[in-house]
C-alpha positions in Angstrom: -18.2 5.9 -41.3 -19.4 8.1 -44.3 -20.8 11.4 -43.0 -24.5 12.0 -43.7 -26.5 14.7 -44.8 -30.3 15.0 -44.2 -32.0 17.2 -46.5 -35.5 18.7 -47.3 -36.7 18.9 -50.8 -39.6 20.9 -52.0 -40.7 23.0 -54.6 -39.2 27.2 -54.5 -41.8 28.5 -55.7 -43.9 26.6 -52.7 -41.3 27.4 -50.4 -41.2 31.1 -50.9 -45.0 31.5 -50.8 -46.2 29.3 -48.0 -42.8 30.9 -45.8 -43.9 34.6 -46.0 -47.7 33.5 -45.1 -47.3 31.5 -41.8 -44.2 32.3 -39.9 -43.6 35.7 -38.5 -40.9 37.1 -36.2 -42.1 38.7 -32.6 -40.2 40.2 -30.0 -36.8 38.0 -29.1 -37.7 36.4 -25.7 -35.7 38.4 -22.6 -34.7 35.8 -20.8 -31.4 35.3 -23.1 -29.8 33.2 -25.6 -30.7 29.5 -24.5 -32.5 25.9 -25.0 -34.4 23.1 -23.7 -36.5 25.7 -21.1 -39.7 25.1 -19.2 -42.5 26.5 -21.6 -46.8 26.5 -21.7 -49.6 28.5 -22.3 -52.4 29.2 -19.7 -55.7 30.1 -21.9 -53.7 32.4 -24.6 -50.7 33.5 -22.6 -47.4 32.1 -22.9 -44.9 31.4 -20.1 -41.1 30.3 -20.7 -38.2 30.5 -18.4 -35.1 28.1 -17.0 -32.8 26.1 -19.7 -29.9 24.9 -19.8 -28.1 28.1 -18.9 -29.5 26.9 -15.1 -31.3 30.5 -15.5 -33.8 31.1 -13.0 -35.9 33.6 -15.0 -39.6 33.2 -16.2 -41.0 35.3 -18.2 -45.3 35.9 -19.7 -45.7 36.5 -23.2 -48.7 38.5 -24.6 -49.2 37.8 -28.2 -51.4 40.2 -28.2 -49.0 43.2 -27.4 -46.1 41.2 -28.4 -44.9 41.7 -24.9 -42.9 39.7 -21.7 -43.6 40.2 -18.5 -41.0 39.4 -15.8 -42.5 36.8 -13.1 -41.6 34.7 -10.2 -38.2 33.4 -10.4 -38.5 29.4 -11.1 -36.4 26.6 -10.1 -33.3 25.7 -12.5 -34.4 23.2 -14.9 -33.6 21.8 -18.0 -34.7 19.0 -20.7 -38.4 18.6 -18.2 -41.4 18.4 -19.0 -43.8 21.0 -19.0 -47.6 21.6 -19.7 -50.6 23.5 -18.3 -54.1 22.4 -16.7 -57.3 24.9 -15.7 -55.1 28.0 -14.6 -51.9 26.3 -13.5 -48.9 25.2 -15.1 -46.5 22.3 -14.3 -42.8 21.4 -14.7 -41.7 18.0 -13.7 -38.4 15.7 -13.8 -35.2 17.1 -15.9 -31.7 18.9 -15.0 -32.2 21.0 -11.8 -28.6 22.1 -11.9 -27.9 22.3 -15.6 -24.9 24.9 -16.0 -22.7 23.2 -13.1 -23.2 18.9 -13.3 -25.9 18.8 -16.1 -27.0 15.1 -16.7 -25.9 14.0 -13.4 -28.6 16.3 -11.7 -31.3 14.8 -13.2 -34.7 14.5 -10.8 -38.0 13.3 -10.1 -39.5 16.7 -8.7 -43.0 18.1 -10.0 -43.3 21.8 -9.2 -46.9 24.1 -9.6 -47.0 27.4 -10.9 -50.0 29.4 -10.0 -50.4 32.5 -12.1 -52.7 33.8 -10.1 -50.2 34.2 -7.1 -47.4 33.9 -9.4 -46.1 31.3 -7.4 -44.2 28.1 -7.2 -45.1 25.2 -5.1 -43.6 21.3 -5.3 -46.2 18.7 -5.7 -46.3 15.2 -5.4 -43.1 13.7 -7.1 -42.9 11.6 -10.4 -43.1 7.9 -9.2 -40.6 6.3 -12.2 -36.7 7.3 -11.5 -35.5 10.3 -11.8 -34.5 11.3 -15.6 -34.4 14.3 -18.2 -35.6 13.8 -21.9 -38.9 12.6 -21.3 -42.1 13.4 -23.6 -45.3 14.7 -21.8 -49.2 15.6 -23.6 -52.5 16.5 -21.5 -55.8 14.9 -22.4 -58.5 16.3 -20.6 -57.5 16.9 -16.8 -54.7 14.4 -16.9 -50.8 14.7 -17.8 -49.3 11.7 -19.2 -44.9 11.2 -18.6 -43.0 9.2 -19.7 -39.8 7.9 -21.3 -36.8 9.5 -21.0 -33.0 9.1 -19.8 -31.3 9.2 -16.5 -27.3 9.7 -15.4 -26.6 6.1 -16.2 -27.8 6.5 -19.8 -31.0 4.3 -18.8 -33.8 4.5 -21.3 -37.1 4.1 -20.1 -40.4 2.6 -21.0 -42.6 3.6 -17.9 -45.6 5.5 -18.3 -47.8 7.6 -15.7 -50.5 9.7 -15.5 -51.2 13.1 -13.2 -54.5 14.5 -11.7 -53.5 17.2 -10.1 -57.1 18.0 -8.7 -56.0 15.3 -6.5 -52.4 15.7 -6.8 -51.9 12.1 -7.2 -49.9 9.9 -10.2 -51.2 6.7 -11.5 -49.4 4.0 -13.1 -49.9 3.2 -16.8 -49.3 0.3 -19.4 -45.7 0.5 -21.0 -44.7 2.6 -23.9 -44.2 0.5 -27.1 -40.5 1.2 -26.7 -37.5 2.4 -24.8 -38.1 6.5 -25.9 -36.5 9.9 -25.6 -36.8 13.2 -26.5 -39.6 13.0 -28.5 -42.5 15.4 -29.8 -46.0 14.7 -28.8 -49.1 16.3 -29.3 -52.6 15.6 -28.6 -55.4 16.3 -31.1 -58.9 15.4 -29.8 -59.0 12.5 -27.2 -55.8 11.4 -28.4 -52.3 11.6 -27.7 -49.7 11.4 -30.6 -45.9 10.5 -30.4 -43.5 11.2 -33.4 -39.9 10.7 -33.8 -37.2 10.6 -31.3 -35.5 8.1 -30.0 -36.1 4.5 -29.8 -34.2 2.1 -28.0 -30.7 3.3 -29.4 -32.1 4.4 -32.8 -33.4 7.6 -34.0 -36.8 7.1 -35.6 -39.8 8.8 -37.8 -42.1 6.7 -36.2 -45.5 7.6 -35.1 -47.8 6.1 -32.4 -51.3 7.6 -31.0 -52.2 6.9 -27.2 -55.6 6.1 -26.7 -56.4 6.9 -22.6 -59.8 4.8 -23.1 -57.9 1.5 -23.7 -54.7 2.7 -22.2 -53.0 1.3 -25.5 -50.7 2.1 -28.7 -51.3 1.7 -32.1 -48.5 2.7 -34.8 -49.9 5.2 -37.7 -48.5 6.6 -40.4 -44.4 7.6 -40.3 -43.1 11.0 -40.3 -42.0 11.8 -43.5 -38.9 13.9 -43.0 -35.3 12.1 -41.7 -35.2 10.4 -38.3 -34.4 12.9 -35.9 -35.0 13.8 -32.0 -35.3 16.2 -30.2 -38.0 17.6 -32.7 -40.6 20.4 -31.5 -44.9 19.4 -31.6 -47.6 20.8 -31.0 -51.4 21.1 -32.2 -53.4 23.8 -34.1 -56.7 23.2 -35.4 -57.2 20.1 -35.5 -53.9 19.3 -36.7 -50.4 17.9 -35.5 -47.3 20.0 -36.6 -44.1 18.1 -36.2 -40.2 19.6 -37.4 -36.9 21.0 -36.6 -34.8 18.8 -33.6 -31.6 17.4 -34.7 -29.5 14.1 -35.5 -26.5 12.8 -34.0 -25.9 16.0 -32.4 -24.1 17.3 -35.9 -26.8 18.4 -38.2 -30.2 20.6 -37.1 -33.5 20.5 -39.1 -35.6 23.2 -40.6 -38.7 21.1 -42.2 -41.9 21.0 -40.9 -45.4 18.9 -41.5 -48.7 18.7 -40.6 -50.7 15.8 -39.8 -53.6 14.8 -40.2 -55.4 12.2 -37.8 -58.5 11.8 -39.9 -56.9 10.5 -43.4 -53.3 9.9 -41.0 -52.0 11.3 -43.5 -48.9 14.2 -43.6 -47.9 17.5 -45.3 -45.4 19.2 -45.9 -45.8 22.9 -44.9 -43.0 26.2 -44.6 -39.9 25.2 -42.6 -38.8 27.6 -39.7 -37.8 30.6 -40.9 -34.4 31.6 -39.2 -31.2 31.1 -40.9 -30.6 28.0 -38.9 -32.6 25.1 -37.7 -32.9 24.2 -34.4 -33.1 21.8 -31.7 -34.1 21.4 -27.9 -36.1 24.8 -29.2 -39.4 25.8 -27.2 -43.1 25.4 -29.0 -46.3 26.0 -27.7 -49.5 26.5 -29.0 -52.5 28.9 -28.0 -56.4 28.9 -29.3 -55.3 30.5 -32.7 -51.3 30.3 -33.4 -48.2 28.3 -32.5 -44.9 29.8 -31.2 -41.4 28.8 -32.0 -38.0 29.9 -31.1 -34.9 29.8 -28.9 -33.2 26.7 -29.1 -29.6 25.8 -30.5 -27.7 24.5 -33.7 -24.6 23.2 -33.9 -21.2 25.1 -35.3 -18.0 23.1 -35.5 -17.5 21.8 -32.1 -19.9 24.7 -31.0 -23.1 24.7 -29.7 -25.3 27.9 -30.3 -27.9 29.5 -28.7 -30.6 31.4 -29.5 -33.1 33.9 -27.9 -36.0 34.3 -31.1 -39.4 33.8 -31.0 -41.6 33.1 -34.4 -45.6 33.0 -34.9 -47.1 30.4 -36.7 -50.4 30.9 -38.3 -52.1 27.8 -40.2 -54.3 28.9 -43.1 -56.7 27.4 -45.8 -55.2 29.9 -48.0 -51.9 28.8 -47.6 -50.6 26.3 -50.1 -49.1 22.8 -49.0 -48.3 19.3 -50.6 -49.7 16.3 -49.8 -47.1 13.7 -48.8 -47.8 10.4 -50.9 -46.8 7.7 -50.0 -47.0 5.5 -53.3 -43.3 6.3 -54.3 -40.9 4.0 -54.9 -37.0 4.3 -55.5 -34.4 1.3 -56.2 -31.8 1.1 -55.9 -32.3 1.9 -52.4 -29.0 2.5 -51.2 -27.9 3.6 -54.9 -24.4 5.2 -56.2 -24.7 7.7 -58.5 -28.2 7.0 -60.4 -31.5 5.8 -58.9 -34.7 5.4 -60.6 -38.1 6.7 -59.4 -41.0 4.9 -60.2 -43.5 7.4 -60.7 -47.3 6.0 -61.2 -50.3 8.0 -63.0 -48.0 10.1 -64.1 -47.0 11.5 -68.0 -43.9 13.6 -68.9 -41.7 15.7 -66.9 -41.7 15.8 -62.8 -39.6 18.7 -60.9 -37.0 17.7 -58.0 -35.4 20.0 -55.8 -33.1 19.5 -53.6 -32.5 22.1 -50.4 -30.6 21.8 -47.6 -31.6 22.2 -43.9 -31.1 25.8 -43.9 -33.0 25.8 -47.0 -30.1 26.2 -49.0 -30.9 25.1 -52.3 -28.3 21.8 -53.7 -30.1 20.2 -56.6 -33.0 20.8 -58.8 -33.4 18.6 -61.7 -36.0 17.0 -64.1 -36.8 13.5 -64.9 -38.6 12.4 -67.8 -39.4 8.8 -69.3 -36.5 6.9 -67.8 -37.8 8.0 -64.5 -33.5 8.2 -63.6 -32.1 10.9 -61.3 -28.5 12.2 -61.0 -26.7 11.8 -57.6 -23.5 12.6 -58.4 -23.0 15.7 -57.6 -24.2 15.0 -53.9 -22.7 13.4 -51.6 -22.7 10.5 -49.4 -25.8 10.7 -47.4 -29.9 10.5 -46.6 -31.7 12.4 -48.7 -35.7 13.4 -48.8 -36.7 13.9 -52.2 -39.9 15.7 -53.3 -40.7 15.1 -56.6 -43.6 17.4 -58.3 -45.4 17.1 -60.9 -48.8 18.8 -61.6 -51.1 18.1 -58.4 -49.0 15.0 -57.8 -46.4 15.4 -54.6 -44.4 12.4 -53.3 -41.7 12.3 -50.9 -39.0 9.3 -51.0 -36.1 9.2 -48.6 -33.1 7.4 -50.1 -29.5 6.8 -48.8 -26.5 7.5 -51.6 -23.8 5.2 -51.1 
């Protein structure tokens, strides 16, 4: 099988300006170098602990101060679900004895953190079968699970919602496909659910959940390369999707934004660090996103991380629009493809950057509309192409 490489393209001079404006680095989390943890926010507070470590810590973040606090030790846990209500956060199903038998520990538990008490206290347990990777987003006073894996390698389609003012779980209609580790977000009365996997595949799929109808409908794909494991969340208004990883070889950088009134996506500043991530940690408070921890892969290494990264959105802060009226043939090509480019006279700029935002091609293409692959190699490739106020993305596969 060829290798693949998946690749951002956007413009440097974007890049650099939109990177310095949004992302900025806070205090590394205490907890240590680790992934796929338990992580919410209760009104602007943040609270992460466990991973995949099988750590027991848990730790409040102020962004205020820039500040954690040490708190009640939590049960182990790894690749669960996690997500706040009123004044209380909630973990449910994953790894509850990560570091020694991993996958096979999978469980149905749902555990209440109070941080009032600062206290722990199990709930009612998740109805479906007990299973890690599963996706979770809160609209109104409900939680809504489901998805996910168990020790078999079972992929599920079940879907459930919580109420925990009655402590009670609810069966729903089934997900529009066998899914795992995917990134949701919810933006009004809506839940969204981008990328991951489906069935077998990894996907840049889209669907938004409507709670009224208890029913799917597909919107507009992620632009960036297939991938799972991807971090979400929601900030004014807006979905913000990026990062995660495919095949367990190569970790993204990239992020978007989405937008649920046009459907329509962005391209914004990738994470910052020197290496993408996945199975990182994102949550989101009443005026800025946080990112960090997480792994990426070296060699036949996996390696962990203990950073943490604000995320400001701004109106100031320059972006493309991701168009979706490019076309590219031939789609696999070999060394030349043509773009075909409407509305649009002369010169258009391409570059080409890696996931670490390592820059591998830039090029121009004029009236033949043909552009150069031979230098790359076998692969997927997102190209950006810029021209003016025009921006289009295109992925295409080199043969």
């Amino acid at each position: 099988m060829k290798p693949f490489y998946y690749l951002l393209v956007i413009s440097h001079a974007l890049l650099s300006s939109v990177c310095s404006a949004q992302w900025v680095q806070k205090a590394p989390y205490p907890g240590g170098y680790t992934d796929a943890v338990v992580s919410f926010t209760i009104g602007d507070t943040v609270y992460i602990g466990a991973g995949s470590t099988g750590s027991t810590a848990f730790y409040k973040y102020d962004p205020s101060s820039d500040q954690w606090t040490k708190k009640a030790n939590i049960p182990k846990r790894a690749f669960a679900v996690s997500f706040s209500i009123g004044s209380k956060g909630y973990m449910a199903l994953g790894q509850s004895d990560p570091a020694n038998i991993g996958q096979a520990s999978v469980t149905n538990e749902l555990w209440e953190y109070d941080s009032k008490t600062d206290q722990w206290t199990k709930k009612t347990n998740f109805p479906g079968n007990a299973r890690d990777a599963a996706f979770v987003f809160v609209i109104g006073n409900k939680a809504y699970v489901g998805g996910g894996t168990d020790a078999a390698n079972n992929v599920y389609r079940d879907f459930y919602s919580y109420d925990p003012s009655v402590d009670k779980w609810d069966t729903l209609h089934f997900l529009p496909d066998y899914l795992y580790f995917n990134a949701p977000f919810v933006i009004g009365n809506f839940g969204y659910l981008a990328t991951g996997v489906a069935s077998s595949n990894e996907t840049s799929s889209l669907w938004q959940y409507d709670p009224s109808s208890d029913s799917w409908n597909p919107m507009s794909d992620f632009p960036g390369a297939p991938r799972e494991s991807a971090e979400s969340f929601a900030l004014n208004g807006k979905g913000y999707v990026g990062m995660g990883h495919t095949q367990y070889t190569t970790v993204f950088s990239d992020f978007y934004s989405y937008d649920p009134a046009a459907d329509q996506w962005t391209s914004i500043a990738p994470f910052p660090a020197a290496h993408g991530r996945a199975w990182a940690a994102a949550v989101a408070t009443s005026t800025s996103a946080f990112v960090g921890l997480g792994s990426y892969f070296s060699g036949n290494s996996i390696i962990a991380n203990n950073d943490f990264w604000k995320f400001s959105s701004s109106s100031s802060v320059s972006s493309s629009l991701v168009a979706h009226e490019l076309a590219v043939y031939p789609n696999p090509g070999i060394d030349f493809v043509t773009l075909d480019i409407p509305k649009i006279e002369g010169a258009a700029a391409i570059t080409v950057r890696n996931s670490i935002g390592a820059i591998c091609l830039t090029a121009q293409i004029n009236s033949d509309r043909k552009l150069d692959l031979t230098s790359l190699p076998a692969g997927i490739y997102n190209l950006e192409i810029s021209s003016g106020n025009f921006r289009a993305t295109k992925q295409v596969v080199k043969e």
